[in-house]
N, CA, C and O atoms as a GROMACS GRO file, in nm:
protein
  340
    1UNK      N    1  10.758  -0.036 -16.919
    1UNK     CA    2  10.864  -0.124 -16.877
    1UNK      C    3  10.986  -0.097 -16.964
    1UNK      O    4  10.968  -0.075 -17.084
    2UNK      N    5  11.098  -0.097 -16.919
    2UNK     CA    6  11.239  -0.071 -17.002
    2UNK      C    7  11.232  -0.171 -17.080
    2UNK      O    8  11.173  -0.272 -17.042
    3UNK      N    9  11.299  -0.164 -17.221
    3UNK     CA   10  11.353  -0.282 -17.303
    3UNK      C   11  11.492  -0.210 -17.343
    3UNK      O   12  11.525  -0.097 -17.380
    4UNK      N   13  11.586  -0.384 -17.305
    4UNK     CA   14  11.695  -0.347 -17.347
    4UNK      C   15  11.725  -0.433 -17.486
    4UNK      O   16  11.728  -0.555 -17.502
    5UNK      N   17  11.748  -0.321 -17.584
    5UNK     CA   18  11.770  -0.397 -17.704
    5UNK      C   19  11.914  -0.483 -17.751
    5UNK      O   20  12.019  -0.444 -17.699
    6UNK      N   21  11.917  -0.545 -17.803
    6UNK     CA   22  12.027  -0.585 -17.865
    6UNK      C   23  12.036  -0.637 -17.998
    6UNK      O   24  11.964  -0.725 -18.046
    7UNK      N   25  12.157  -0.557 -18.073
    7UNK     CA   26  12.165  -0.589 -18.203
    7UNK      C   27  12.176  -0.734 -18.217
    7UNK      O   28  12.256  -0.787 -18.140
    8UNK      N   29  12.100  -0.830 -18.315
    8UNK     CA   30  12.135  -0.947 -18.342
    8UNK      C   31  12.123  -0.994 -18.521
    8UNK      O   32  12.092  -0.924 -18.618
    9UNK      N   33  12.150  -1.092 -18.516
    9UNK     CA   34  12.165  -1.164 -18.680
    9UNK      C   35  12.215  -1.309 -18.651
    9UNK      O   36  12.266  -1.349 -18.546
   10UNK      N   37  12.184  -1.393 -18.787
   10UNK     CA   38  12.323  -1.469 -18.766
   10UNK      C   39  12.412  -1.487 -18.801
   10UNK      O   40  12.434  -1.390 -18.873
   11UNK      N   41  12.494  -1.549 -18.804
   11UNK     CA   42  12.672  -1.535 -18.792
   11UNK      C   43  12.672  -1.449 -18.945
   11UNK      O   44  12.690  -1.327 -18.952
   12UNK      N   45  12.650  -1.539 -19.063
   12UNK     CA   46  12.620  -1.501 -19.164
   12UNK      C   47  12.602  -1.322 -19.208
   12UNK      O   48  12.653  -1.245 -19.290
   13UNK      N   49  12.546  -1.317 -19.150
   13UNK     CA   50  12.464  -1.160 -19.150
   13UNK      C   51  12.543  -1.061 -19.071
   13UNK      O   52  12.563  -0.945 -19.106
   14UNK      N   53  12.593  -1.126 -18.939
   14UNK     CA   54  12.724  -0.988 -18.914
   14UNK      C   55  12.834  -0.998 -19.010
   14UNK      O   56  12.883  -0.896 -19.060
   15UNK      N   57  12.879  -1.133 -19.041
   15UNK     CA   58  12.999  -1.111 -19.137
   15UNK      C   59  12.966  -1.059 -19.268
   15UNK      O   60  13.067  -1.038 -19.335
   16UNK      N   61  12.873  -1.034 -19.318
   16UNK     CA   62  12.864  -0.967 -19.468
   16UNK      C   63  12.824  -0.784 -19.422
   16UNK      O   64  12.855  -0.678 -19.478
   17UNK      N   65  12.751  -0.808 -19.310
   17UNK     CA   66  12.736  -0.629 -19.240
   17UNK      C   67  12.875  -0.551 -19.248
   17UNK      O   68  12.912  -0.452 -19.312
   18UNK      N   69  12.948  -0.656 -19.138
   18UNK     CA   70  13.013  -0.599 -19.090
   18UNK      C   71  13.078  -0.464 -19.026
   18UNK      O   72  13.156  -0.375 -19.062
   19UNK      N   73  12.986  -0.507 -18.888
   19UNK     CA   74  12.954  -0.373 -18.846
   19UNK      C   75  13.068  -0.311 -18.782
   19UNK      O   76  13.170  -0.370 -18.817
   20UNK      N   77  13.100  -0.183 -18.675
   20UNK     CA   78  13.162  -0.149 -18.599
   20UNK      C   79  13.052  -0.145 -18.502
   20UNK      O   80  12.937  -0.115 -18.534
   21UNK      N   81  13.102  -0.188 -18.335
   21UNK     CA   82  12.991  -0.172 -18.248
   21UNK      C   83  13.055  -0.082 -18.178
   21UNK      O   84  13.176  -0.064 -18.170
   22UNK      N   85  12.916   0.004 -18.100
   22UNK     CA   86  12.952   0.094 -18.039
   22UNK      C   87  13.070   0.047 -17.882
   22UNK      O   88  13.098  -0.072 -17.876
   23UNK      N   89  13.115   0.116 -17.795
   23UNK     CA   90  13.181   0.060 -17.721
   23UNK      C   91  13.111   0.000 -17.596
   23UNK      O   92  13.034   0.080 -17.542
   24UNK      N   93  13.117  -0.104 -17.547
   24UNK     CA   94  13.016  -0.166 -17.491
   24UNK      C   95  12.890  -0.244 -17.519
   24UNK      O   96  12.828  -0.318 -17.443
   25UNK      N   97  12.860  -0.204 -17.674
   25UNK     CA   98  12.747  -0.242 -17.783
   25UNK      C   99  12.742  -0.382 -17.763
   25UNK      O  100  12.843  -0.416 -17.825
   26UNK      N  101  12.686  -0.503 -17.711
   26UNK     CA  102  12.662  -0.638 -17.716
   26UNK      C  103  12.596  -0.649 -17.878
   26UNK      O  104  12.516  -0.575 -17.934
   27UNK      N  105  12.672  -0.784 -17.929
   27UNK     CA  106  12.589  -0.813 -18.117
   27UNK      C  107  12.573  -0.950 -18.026
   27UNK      O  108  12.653  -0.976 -17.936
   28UNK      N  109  12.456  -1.037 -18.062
   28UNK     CA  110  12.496  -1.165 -18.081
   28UNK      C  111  12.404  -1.269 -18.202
   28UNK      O  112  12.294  -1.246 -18.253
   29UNK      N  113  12.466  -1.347 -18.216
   29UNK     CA  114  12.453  -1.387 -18.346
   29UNK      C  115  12.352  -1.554 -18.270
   29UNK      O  116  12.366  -1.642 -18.185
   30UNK      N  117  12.235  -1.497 -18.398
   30UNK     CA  118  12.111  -1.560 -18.326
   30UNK      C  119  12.112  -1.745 -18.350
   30UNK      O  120  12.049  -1.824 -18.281
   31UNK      N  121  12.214  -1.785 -18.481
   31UNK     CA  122  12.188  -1.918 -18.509
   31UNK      C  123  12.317  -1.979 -18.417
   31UNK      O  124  12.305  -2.098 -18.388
   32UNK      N  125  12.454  -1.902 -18.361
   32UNK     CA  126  12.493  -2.005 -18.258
   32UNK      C  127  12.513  -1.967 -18.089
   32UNK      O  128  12.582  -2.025 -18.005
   33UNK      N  129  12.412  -1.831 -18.074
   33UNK     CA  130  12.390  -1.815 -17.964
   33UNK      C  131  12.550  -1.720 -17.885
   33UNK      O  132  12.557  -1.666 -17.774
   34UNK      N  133  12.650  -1.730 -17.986
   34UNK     CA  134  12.736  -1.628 -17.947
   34UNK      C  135  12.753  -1.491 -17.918
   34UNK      O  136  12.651  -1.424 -17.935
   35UNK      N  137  12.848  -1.433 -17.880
   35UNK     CA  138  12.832  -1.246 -17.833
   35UNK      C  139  12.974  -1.219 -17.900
   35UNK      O  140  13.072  -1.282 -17.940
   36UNK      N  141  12.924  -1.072 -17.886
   36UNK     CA  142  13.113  -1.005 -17.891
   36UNK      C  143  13.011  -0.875 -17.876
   36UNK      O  144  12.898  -0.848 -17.916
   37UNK      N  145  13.133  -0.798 -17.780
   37UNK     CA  146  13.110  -0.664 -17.712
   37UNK      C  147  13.204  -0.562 -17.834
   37UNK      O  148  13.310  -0.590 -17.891
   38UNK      N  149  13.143  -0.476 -17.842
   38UNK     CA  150  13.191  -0.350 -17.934
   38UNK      C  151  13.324  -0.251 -17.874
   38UNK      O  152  13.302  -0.217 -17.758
   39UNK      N  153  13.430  -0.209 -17.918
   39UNK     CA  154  13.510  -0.099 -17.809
   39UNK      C  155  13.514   0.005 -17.919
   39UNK      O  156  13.616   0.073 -17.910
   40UNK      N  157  13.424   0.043 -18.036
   40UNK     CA  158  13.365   0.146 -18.094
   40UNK      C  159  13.479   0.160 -18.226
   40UNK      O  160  13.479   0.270 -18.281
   41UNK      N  161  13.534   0.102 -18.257
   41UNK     CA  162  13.674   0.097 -18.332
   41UNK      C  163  13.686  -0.044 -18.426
   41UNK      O  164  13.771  -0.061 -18.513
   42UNK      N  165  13.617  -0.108 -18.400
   42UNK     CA  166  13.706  -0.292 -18.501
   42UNK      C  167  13.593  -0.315 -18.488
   42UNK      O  168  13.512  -0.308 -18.396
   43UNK      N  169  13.593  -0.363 -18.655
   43UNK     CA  170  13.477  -0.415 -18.725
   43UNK      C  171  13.431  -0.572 -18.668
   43UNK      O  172  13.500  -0.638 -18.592
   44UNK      N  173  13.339  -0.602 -18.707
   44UNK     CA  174  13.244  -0.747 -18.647
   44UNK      C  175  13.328  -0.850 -18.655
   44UNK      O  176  13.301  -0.936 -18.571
   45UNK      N  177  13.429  -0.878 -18.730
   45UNK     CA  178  13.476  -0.981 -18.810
   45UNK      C  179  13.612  -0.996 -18.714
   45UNK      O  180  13.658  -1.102 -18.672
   46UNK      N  181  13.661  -0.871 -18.691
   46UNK     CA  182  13.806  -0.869 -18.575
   46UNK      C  183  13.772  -0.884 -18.478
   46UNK      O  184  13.875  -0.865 -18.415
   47UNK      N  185  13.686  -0.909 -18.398
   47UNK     CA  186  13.613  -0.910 -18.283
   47UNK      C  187  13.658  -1.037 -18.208
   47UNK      O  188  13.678  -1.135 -18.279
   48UNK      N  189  13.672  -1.046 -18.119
   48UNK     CA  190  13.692  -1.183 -18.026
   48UNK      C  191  13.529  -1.212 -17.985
   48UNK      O  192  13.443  -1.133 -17.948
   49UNK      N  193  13.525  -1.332 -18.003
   49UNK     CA  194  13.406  -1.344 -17.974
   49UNK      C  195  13.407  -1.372 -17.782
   49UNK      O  196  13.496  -1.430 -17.719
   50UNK      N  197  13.262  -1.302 -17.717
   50UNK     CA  198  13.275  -1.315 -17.525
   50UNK      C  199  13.333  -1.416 -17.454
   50UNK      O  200  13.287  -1.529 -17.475
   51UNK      N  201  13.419  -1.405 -17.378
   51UNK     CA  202  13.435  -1.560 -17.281
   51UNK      C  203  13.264  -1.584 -17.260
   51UNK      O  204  13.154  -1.530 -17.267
   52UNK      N  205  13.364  -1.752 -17.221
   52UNK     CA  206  13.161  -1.773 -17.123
   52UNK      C  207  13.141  -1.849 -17.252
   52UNK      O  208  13.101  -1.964 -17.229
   53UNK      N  209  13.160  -1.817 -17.396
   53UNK     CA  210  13.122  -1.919 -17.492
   53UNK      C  211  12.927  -1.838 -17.542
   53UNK      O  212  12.905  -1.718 -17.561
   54UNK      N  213  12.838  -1.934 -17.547
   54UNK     CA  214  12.725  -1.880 -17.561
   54UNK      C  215  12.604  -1.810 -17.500
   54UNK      O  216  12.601  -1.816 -17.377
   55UNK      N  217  12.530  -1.762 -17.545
   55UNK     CA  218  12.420  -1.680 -17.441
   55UNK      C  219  12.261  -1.795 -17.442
   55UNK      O  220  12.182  -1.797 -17.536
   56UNK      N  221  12.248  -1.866 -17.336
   56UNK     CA  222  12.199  -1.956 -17.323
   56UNK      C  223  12.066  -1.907 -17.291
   56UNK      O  224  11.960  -1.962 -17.320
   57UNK      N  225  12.087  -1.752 -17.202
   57UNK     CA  226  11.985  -1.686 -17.166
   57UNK      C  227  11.989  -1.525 -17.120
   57UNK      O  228  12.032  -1.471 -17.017
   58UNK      N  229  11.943  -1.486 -17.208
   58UNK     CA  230  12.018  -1.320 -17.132
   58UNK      C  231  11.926  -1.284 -17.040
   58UNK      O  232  11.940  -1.170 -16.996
   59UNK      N  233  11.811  -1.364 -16.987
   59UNK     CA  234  11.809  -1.296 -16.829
   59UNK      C  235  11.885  -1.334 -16.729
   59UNK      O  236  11.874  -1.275 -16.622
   60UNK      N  237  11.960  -1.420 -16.743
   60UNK     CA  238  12.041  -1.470 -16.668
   60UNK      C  239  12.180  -1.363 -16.666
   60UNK      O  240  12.209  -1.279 -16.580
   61UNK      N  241  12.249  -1.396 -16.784
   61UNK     CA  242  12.387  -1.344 -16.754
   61UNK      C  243  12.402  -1.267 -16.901
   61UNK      O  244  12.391  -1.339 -17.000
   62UNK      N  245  12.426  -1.126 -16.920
   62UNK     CA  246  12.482  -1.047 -17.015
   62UNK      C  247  12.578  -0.981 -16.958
   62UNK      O  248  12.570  -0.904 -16.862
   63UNK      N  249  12.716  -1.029 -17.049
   63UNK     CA  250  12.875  -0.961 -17.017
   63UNK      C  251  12.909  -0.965 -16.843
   63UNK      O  252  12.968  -0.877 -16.779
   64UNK      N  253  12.850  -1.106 -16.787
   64UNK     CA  254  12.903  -1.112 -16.662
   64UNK      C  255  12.790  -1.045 -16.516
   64UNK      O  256  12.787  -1.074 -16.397
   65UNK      N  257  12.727  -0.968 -16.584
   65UNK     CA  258  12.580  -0.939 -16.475
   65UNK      C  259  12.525  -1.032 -16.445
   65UNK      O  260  12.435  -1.038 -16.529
   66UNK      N  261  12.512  -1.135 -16.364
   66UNK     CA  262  12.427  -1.211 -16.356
   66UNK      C  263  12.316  -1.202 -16.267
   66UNK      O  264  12.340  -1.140 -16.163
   67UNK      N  265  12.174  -1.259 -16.285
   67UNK     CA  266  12.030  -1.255 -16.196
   67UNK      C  267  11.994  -1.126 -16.204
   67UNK      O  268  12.035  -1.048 -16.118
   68UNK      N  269  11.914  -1.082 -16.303
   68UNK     CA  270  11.825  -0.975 -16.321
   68UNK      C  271  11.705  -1.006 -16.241
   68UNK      O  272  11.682  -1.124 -16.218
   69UNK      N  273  11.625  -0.913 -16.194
   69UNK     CA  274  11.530  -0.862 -16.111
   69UNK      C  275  11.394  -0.977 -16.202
   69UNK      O  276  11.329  -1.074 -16.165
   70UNK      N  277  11.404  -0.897 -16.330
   70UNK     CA  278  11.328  -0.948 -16.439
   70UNK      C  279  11.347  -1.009 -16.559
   70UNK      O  280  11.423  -0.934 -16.619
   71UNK      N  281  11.317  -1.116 -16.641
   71UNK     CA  282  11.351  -1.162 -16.735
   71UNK      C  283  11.354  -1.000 -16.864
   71UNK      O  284  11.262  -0.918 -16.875
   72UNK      N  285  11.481  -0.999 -16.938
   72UNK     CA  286  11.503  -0.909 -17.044
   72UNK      C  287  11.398  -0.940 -17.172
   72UNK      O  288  11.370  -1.051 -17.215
   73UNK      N  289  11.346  -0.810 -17.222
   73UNK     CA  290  11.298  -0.859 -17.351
   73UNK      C  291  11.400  -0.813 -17.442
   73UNK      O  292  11.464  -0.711 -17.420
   74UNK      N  293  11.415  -0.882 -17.540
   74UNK     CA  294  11.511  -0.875 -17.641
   74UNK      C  295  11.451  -0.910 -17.805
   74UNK      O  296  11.401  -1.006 -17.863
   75UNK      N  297  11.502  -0.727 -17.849
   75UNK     CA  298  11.397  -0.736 -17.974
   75UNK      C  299  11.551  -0.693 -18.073
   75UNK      O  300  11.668  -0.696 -18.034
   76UNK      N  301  11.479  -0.641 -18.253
   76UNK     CA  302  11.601  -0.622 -18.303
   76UNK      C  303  11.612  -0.530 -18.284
   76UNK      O  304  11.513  -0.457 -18.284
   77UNK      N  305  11.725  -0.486 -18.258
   77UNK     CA  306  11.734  -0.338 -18.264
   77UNK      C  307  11.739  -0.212 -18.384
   77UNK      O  308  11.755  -0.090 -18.378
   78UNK      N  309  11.714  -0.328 -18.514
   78UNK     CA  310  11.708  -0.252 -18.610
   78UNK      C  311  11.551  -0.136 -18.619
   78UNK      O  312  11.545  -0.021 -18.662
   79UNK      N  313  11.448  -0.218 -18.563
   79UNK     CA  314  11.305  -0.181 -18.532
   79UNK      C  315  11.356  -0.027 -18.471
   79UNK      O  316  11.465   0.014 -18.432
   80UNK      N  317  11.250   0.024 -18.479
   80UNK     CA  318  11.183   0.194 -18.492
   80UNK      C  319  11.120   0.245 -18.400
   80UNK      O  320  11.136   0.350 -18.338
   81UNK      N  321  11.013   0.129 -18.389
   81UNK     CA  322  10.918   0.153 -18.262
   81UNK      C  323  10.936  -0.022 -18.156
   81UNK      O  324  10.934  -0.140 -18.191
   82UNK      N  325  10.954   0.054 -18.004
   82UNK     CA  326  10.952  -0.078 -17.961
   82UNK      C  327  10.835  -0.141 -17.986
   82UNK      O  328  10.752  -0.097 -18.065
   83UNK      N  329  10.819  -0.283 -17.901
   83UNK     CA  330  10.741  -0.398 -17.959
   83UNK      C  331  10.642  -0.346 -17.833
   83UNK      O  332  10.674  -0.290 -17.728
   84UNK      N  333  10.490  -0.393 -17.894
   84UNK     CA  334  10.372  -0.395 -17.791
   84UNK      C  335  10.416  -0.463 -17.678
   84UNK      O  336  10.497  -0.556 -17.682
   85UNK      N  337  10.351  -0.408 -17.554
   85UNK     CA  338  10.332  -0.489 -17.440
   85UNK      C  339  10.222  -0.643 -17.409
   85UNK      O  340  10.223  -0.698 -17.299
   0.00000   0.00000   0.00000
């Protein structure tokens, strides 16, 4: 089965990273449920955080896709090997 990963943390933890995301790269920050999309250039901190406000559920709606086929699994993406089935 595909897994689509997504980088996460919380708020805390991107702002001391402070990453650059790739372009299109979704981060979202796990303690207030927010996003910000990457355009491969400006660090975590310059980032606008997504309209829409929070991610309530990403099988539902990521960056405006809404109603996936299947509920997403969502692991860290720091991990190596994906997660067991």
């Amino acid at each position: 089965m595909p897994i689509l990963q997504l980088r996460r943390g919380t708020a805390a933890q991107w702002t001391t990273a402070n990453p650059v995301l790739a372009d299109g790269e979704p981060g979202l920050e796990t303690d207030t449920g927010k996003r910000k999309t990457g355009n491969g250039s400006t660090a975590w901190t310059a980032l606008a955080y997504d309209a829409g406000g929070s991610v309530a559920d990403a099988s539902t709606t990521v960056k405006g896709v809404a109603s996936f086929a299947t509920p997403l699994t969502v692991v860290d993406a720091s991990a190596t090997d994906p997660p067991a089935s």
